[in-house]
C-alpha positions as CSV (number, residue, x, y, z in Angstrom):
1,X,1.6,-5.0,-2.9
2,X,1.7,-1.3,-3.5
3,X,0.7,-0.2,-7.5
4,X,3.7,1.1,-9.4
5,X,3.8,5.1,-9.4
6,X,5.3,8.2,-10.4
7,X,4.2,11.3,-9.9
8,X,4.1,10.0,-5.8
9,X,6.6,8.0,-3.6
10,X,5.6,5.3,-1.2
11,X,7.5,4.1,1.8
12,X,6.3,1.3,4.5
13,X,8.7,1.1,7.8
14,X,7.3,-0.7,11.1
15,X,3.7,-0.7,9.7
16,X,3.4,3.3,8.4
17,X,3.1,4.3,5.0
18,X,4.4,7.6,3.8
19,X,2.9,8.8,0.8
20,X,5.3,11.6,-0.9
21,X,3.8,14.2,-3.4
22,X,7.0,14.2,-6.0
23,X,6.0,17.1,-8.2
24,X,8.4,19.5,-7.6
25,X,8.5,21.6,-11.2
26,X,4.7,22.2,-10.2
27,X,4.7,22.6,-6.4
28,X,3.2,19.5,-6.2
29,X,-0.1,20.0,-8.0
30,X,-3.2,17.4,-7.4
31,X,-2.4,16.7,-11.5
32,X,-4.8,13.5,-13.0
33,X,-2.0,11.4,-12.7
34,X,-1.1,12.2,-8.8
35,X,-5.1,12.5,-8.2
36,X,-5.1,8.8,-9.7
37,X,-1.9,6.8,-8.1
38,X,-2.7,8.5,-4.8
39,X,-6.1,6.9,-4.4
40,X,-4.8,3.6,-6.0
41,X,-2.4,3.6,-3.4
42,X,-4.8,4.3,-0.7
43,X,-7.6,1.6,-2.1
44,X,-4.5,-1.1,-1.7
45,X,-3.7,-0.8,1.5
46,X,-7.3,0.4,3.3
47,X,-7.8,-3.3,4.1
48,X,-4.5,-4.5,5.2
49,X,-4.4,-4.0,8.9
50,X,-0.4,-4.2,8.8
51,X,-0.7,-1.1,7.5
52,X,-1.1,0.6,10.7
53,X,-1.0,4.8,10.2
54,X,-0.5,7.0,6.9
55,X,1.2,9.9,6.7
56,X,0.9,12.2,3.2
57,X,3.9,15.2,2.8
58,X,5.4,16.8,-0.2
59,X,8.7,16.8,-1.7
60,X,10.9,20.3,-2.4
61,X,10.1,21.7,1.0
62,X,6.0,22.3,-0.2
63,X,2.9,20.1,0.5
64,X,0.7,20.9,-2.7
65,X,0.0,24.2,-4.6
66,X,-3.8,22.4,-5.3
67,X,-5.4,22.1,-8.6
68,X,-3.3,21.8,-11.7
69,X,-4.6,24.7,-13.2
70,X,-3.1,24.1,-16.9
71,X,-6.0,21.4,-16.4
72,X,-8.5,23.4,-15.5
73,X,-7.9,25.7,-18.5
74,X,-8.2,23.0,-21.0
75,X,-11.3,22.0,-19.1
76,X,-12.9,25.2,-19.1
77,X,-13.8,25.2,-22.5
78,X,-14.9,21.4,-22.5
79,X,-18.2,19.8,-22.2
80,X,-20.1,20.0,-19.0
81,X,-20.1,16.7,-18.5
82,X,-16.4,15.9,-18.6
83,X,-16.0,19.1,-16.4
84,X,-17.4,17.2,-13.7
85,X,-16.5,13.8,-14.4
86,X,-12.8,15.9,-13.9
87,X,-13.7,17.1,-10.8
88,X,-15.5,14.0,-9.2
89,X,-12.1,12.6,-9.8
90,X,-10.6,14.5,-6.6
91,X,-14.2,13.7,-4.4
92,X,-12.9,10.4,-4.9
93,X,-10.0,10.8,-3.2
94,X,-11.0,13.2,-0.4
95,X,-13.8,10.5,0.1
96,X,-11.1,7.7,0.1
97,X,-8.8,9.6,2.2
98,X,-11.5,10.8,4.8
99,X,-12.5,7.7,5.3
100,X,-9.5,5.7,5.2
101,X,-9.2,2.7,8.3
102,X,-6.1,3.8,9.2
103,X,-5.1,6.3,10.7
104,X,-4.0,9.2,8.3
105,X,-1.8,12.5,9.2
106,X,-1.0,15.3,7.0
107,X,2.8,16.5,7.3
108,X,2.6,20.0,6.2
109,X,5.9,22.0,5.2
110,X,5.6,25.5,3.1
111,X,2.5,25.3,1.5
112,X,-1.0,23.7,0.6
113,X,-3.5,25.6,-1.4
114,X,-6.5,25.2,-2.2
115,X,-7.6,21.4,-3.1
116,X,-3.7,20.8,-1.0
117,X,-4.9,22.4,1.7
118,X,-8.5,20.2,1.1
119,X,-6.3,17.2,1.6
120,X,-5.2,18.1,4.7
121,X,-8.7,18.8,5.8
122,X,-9.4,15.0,5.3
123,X,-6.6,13.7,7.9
124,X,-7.1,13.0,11.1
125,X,-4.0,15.2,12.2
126,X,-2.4,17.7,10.5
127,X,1.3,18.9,11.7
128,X,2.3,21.9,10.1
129,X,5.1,24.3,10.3
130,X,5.2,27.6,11.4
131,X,6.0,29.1,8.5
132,X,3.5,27.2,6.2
133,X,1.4,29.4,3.6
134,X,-2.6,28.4,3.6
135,X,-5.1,29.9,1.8
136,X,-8.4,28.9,0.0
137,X,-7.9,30.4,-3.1
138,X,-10.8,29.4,-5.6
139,X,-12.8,32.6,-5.3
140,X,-9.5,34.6,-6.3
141,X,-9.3,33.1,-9.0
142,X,-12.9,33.0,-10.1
143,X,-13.8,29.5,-9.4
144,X,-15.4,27.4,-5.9
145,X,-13.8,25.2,-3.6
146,X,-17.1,22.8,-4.8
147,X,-15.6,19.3,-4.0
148,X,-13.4,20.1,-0.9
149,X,-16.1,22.4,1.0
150,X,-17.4,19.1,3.3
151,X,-14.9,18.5,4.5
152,X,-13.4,22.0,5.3
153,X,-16.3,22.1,7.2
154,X,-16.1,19.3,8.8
155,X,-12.5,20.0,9.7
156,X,-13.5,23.8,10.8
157,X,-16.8,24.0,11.9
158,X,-19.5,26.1,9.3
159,X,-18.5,29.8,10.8
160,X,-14.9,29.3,9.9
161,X,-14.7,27.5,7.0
162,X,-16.9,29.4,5.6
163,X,-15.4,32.7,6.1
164,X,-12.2,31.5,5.0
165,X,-13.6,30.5,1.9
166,X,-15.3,33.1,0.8
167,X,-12.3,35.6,1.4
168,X,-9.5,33.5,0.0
169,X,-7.7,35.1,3.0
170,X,-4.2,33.9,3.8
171,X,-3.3,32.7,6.8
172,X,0.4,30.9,8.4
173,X,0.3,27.1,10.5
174,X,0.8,29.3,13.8
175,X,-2.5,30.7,12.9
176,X,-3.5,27.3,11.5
177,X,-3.2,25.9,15.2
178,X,-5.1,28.7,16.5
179,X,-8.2,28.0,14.0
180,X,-7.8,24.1,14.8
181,X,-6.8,23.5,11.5
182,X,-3.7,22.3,12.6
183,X,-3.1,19.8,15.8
184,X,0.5,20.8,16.0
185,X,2.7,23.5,14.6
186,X,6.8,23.7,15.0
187,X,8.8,25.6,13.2
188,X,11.9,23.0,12.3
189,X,11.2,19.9,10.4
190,X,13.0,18.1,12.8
191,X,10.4,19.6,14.7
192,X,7.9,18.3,13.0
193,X,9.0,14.9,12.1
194,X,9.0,14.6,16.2
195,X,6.0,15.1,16.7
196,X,5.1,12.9,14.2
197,X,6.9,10.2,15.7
198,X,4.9,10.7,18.8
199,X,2.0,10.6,16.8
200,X,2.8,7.0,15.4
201,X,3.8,5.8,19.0
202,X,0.3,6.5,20.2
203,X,-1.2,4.8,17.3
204,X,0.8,2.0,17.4
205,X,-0.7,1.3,20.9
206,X,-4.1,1.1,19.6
207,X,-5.7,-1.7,18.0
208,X,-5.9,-1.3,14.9
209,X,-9.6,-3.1,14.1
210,X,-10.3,-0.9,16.4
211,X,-9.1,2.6,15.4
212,X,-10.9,1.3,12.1
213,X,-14.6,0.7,14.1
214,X,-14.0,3.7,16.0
215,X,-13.3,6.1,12.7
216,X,-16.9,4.6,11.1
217,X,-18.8,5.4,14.0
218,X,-16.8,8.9,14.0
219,X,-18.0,9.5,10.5
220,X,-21.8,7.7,11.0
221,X,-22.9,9.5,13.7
222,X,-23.3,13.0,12.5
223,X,-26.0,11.7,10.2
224,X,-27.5,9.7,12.5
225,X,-31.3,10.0,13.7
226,X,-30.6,10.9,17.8
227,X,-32.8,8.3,18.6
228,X,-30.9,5.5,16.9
229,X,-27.4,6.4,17.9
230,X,-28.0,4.6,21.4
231,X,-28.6,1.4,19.6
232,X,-25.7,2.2,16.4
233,X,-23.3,2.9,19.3
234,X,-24.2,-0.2,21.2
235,X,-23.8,-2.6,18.1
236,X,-20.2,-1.0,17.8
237,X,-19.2,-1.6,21.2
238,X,-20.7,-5.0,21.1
239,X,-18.7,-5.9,18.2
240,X,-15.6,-4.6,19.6
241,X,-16.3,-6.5,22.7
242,X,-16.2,-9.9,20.9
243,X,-13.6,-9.5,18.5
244,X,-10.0,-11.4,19.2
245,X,-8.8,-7.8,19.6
246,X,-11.6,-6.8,22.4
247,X,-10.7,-9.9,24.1
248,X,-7.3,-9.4,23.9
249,X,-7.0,-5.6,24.9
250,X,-9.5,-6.7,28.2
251,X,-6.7,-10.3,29.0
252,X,-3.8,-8.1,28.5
253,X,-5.4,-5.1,30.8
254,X,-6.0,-7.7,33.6
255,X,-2.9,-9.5,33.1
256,X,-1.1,-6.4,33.1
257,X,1.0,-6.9,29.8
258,X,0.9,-5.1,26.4
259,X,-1.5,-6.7,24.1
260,X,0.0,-8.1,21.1
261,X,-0.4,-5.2,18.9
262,X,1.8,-2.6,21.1
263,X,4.9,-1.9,19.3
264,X,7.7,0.9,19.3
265,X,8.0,2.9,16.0
């Protein structure tokens, strides 16, 4: 069961959730309370392997503006300590997120900023219009992009990520695509909830145990010495191999039928 909430919206259909930023007076600002009841919602479902794909979008036609910045000025004049208790509260939920079983796919429409456009960062595939406005904008204002900088990294490679940072410079989804940043751009939401759709028909072909395997080993193996990853990778595959879904997926393949966990949208 899904936690009660109210600065977000949740919806399940056919095994995806869709997690709804519902903020509009503030452009959907990463506020405590959103912060908070968006990784709630994400620790409740990272073990249920019903829950098959997860896709995060904003209400009012915008993703996320980023931080709440009426926050931040309170904070700014606040002990050092609960300055970065504050902000360890959002690594929690990039960690979460990054690292979620599922499958996870940001649906970006108008903007994300900032920690917004952090978020995005974390999921696996990011579909964002055309038109969208992106920009890391922590240095223009006077402050660093501390706890979202892994992973922008991660997303963009060290050149880009960290030119883009240090400029604040503003860039659209077309030119999102081109950096990488964004898997797919369109400028219709129709559009975009296609290709979305396509997205979650792929997935739901996959195992999900094993989407779950593969996405630990995805995130292991950077840190990994080179000469353990033959033996890392081999334990994975091994434990793949025996698992009811391994056996499965390898019946069905030489039966020539959909394993048990194919489904339609």
């Amino acid at each position: 069961m899904l936690p009660e909430t109210h600065s977000i919206e949740t919806e399940i259909k056919n095994g995806w959730l869709t997690i709804w930023f519902n903020g509009i007076a503030n452009r959907n600002a990463l506020t405590d309370q959103r912060v908070e009841e968006t990784l709630a919602v994400l620790h409740a479902v990272a073990d249920d392997r019903s829950i098959r794909g997860i896709t995060l979008r904003g209400r009012g036609g915008v993703f996320s503006a980023g931080g709440d910045l009426k926050s931040f000025q309170k904070f700014s004049e606040a002990d050092d300590a609960d300055v970065i208790e504050m902000s360890k509260s959002i690594a929690r939920l990039l960690n979460r997120l990054n690292s979620m079983p599922q499958v996870t796919v940001a649906l970006v429409e108008g903007a994300a900023i900032a920690g917004g456009l952090g978020i995005v960062c974390c999921c696996d595939v990011a579909i964002c219009q055309s038109s969208a406005k992106f920009a890391f904008s922590e240095t223009m204002i006077g402050i660093s992009p501390a706890q979202i900088a892994r992973f922008v990294m991660q997303k963009l490679g060290y050149a880009k990520a960290r030119r883009l940072m240090l400029t604040a410079a503003r860039f659209n989804g077309a030119e999102a695509e081109a950096l990488g940043l964004a898997d797919f751009a369109a400028d219709e939401i129709d559009a975009l909830e296609a290709i979305e759709q396509r997205v979650r028909r792929d997935v739901l072909k996959c195992a999900p145990g094993a989407i779950a395997d593969t996405k630990s080993l995805i995130l292991d193996l950077p840190y990994v010495d080179p000469a353990d990853v033959p033996d890392i990778a081999g334990r994975n595959f091994t434990q793949r191999l025996k698992s009811e879904e391994g056996k499965e997926g390898v019946r069905s393949f030489l039966e020539k039928r959909a394993p048990i966990w194919a489904q339609e949208p």
